[in-house]
N, C-alpha and C positions, 0 to 999 in steps of 0.2 A: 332169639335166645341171647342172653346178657353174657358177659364176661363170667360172671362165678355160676353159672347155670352148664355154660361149656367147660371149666375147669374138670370138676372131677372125672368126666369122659378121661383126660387126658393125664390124668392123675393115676388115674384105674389102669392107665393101658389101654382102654380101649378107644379107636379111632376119634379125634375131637372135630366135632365140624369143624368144615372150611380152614383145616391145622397147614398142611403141606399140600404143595403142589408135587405129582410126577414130575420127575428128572431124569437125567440119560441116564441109565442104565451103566455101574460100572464097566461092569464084563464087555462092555461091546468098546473098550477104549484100547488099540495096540499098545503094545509094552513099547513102540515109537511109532509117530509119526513121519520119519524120515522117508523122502521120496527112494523110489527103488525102481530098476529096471524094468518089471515085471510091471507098475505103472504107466509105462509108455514115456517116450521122450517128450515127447508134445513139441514144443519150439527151441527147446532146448539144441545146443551143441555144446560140445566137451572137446576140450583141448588139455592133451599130455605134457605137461610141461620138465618132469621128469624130475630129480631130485630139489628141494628146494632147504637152504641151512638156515635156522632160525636164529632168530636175536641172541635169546634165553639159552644158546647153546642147543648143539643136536640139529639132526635136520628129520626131514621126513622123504623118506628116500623115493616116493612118486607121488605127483601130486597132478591131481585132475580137475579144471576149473569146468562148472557149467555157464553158460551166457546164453544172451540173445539177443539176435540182432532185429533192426527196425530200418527202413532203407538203404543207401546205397553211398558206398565209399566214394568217390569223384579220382580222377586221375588223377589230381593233384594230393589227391590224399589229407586237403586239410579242411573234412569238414565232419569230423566224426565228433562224437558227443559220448562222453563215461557217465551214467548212472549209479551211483552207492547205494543201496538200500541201505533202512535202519535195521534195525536189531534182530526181530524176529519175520522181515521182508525176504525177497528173493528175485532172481531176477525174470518174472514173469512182472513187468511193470505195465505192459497195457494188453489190452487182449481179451476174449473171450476167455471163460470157465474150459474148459474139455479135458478129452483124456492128457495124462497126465498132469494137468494143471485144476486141481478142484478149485479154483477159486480166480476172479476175474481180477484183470489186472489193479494194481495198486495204486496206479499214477496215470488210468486211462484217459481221463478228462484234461492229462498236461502233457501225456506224450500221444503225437498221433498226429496223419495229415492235417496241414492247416492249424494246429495247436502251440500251445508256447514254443514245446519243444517238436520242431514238425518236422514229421519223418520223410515229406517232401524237399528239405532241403538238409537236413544233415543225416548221418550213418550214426546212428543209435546203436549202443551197447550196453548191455547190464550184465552183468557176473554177480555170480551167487558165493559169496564172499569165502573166504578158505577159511575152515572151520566150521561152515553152514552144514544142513542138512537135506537142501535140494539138489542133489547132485554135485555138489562140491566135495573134494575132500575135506573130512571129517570123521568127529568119532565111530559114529553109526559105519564108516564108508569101509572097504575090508583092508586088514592090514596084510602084510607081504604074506602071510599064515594060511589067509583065506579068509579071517573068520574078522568080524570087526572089529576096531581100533579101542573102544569101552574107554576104561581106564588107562590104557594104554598112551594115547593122543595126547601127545604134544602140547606145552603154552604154547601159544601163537600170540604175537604182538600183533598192532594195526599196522606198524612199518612192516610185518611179514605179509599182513595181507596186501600190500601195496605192493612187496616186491615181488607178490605173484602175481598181482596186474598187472604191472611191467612188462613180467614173461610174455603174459598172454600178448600184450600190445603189440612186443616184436611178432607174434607169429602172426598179428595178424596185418601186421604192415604196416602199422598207425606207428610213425615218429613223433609228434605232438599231438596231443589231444585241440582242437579249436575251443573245448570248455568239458568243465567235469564236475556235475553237480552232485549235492548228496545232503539230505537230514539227519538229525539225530545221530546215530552211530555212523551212518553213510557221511556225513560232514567230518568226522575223524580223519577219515579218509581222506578226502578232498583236499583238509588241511595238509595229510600229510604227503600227497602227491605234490600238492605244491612244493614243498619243503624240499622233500626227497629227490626229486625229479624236476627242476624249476621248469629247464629247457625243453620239457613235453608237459607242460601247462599252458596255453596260451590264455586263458581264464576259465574263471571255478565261480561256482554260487555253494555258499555253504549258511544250509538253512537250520535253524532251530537249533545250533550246536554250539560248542566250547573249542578253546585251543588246550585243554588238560581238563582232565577227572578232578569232579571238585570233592571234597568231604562229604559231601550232602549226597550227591550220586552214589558216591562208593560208601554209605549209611544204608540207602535204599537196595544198593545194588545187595551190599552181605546178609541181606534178610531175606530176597531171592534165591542167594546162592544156598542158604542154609535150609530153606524152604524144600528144594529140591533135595540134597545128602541128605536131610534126616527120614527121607521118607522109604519107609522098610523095606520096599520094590527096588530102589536103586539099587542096591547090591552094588554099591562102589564104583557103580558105573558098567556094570558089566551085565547087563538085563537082557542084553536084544533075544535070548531065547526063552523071555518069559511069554506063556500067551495070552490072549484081549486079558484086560483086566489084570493083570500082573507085573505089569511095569510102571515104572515112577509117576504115573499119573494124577495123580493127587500133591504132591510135590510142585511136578511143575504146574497144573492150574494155578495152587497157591502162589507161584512166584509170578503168576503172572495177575491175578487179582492187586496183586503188591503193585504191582509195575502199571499196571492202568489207571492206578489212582494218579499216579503220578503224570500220567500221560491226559488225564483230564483236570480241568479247574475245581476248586470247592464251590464258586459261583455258578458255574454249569449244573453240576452235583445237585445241588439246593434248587435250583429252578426247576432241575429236570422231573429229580424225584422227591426231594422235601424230605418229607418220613413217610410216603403212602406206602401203605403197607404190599407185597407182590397180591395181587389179583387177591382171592380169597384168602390167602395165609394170614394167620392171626400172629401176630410178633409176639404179643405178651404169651399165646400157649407154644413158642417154640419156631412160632415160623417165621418167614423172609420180608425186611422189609423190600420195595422195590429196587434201592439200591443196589441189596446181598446179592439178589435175582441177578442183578445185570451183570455185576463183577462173577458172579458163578458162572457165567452165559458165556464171557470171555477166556474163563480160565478155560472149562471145557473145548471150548473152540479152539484153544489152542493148541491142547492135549492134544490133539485128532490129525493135526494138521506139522505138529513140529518135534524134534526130539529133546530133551533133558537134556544129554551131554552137550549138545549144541549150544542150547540155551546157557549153559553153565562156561563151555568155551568162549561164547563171543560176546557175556558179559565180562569174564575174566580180562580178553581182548581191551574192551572199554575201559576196564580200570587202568591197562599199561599207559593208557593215551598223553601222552604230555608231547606237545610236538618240539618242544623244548626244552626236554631233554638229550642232553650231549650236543647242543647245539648255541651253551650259554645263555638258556632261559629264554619265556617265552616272548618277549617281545624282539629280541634278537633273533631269533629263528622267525617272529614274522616279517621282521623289516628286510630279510633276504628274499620273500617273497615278488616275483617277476610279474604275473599273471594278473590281469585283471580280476578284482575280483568282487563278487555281488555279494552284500550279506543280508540275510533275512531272519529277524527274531519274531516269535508269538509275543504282542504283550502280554498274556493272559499267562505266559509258561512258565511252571514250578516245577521244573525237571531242568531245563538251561534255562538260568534268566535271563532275560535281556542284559545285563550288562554283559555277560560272557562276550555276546554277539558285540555290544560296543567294544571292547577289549579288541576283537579280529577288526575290525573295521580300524580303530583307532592305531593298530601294531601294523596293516599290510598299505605300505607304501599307493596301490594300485587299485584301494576301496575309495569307494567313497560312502555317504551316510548308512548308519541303519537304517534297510526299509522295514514297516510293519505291519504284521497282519494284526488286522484289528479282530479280534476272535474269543469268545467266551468261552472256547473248546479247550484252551491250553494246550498243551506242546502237539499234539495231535492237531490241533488248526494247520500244518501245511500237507495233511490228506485230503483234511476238510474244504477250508479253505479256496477251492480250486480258482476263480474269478482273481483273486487278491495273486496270488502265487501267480498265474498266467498274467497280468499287469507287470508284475515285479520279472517276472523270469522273462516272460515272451521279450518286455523291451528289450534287455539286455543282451539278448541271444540277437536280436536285429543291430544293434549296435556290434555284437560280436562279428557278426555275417559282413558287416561293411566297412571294419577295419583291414 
């Protein structure tokens, strides 16, 4: 059947061959995906760290970090390793799927016995960053009331999330870190531990990131954030008792189809899917090219798995980021930097370009060159990636171990 032979079907109304593929079903998407008790802890621990005062003025008067651990502290106490995740990460970073945890870890092929980062000789930790939705405090998490925090929740800066990793650090015994790695939003951090905290840095690898939010980021970022608020479920932030199907769902897919573009190259893009059109959908009567398919495949995914407020939190977070701020700008707040430190950029990456990453390398007294993953994936390459990344990180971490 030719193109204007199927037309009128779809003109008429009635079904056009091979027009749409089946898709999820709204109704079956939570008004959030934020983890809850009632899921099971899985590997998680939570540590009470009790009121904590923000940047931006105000505090939040209890505040509960999730993490998790990966081997074992040493007597000496200096061979523990901090984990940042990015943006919509958490701290389930290696590990099998199970209750609690739908989804296998994010960084299992680099943390793990015998691996870059090997849980045979250092104590591994990851925190689910303040403001997150995996059991950290956050919007979704309940306010002193009972009932969740919505619109209620606090800005939180990246130096507030640091200064509640801090907290955690005293309780959990760790006075220096021996290295503190992190990407994308997770390298914010990194930077600003170093900054914040010299003397419990002993070195950092900060992957795929910037020392400040560029114009370009916070471009991408307000098309997210507005992607989410304009959508009729949000209710201002205040949704969590709407049911399946009634919560900002469609919002945040959108902001996150936004944000994957970004997280992958145009050259990836074109190689992968060209213009094929998704399986049977016809573009010209309405339907998917391969592409739409795949970035719809991620929004959803997300949908199921994260919250809106979250999302809209700790991209908020990423715009405060300047580690050079109140510290006489950024090359002056890097060159007080103590810490070893390892920098790794994607060439391929149009979310952090590589010169950001030469900017940290060229500002921190204790780098040396940019390494690079050679990767057609763009900023996403230090998921992908794992071979390149275990070169680049595993040396460093042995050269870390023998100082």
């Amino acid at each position: 059947m030719s193109f204007e032979e199927r037309r009128p079907h779809a003109v008429s109304g009635q079904a056009a061959a091979h027009r749409v593929r089946a898709r999820l079903d709204p109704g079956a998407v939570p008004a959030t995906g934020a983890w809850r008790p009632a899921h099971g802890a899985g590997q998680r621990r939570f540590a009470d760290l009790g009121a904590l005062h923000l940047e931006a003025g105000g505090r939040l008067p209890a505040v509960t970090l999730a993490y998790e651990t990966w081997g074992e502290l040493n007597a000496a106490g200096d061979n523990a390793v901090l984990i940042c995740h990015a943006l919509t990460g958490d701290a389930h970073v290696t590990g099998p799927a199970g209750p609690g945890h739908p989804s296998p870890g994010w960084w299992s092929a680099v943390v793990g016995p015998g691996l870059a980062i090997d849980t045979d000789r250092w104590f591994v930790v990851a925190v689910n960053v303040l403001g997150g939705c995996q059991g950290s405090t956050g919007p979704s998490s309940p306010a002193p009331d009972g009932s969740p925090w919505g619109s209620r929740f606090p800005s939180v800066t990246v130096r507030d999330q640091v200064a509640a990793e801090i907290e955690l650090s005293d309780l959990l015994g760790i006075g220096q870190w021996a290295h503190v790695v992190g990407a994308s939003m997770g390298g914010h951090r990194v930077l600003e531990w170093a900054a914040t905290a010299p003397s419990r840095v002993r070195s950092a690898a900060v992957i795929a990131s910037g020392a400040q939010t560029t114009a370009d980021q916070i471009a991408w970022a307000h098309a997210q954030i507005a992607a989410i608020e304009l959508d009729a479920n949000f209710r201002g932030g205040d949704y969590y008792d709407a049911p399946p199907g009634h919560g900002p769902h469609a919002g945040l897919a959108l902001a996150r189809r936004i944000a994957h573009t970004t997280y992958r190259s145009a050259e990836e893009l074109e190689a992968r899917f060209g213009r094929l059109p998704q399986h049977a959908e016809e573009p010209l009567l309405g339907g998917r090219f391969a592409v739409q398919s795949y970035l719809d495949h991620h929004g959803t995914k997300l949908a199921q798995r994260f919250d809106a407020n979250s999302y809209l939190t700790l991209t908020r977070s990423m715009l405060t980021h300047d580690v050079g701020r109140d510290r006489g700008g950024v090359e002056s707040a890097l060159a007080e930097v103590t810490a070893d430190v390892l920098v790794i950029a994607v060439e391929s990456d149009r979310l952090f370009l590589p010169h950001e990453s030469e900017r940290i390398a060229a500002g921190v007294p204790g780098s040396g060159p940019v390494r690079y993953l050679r990767s057609p994936y763009g900023h996403d390459g230090f998921l992908i990636e794992h071979d390149q990344v275990t070169r680049h990180l595993g040396g460093f971490l042995k050269q870390v171990a023998r100082s």
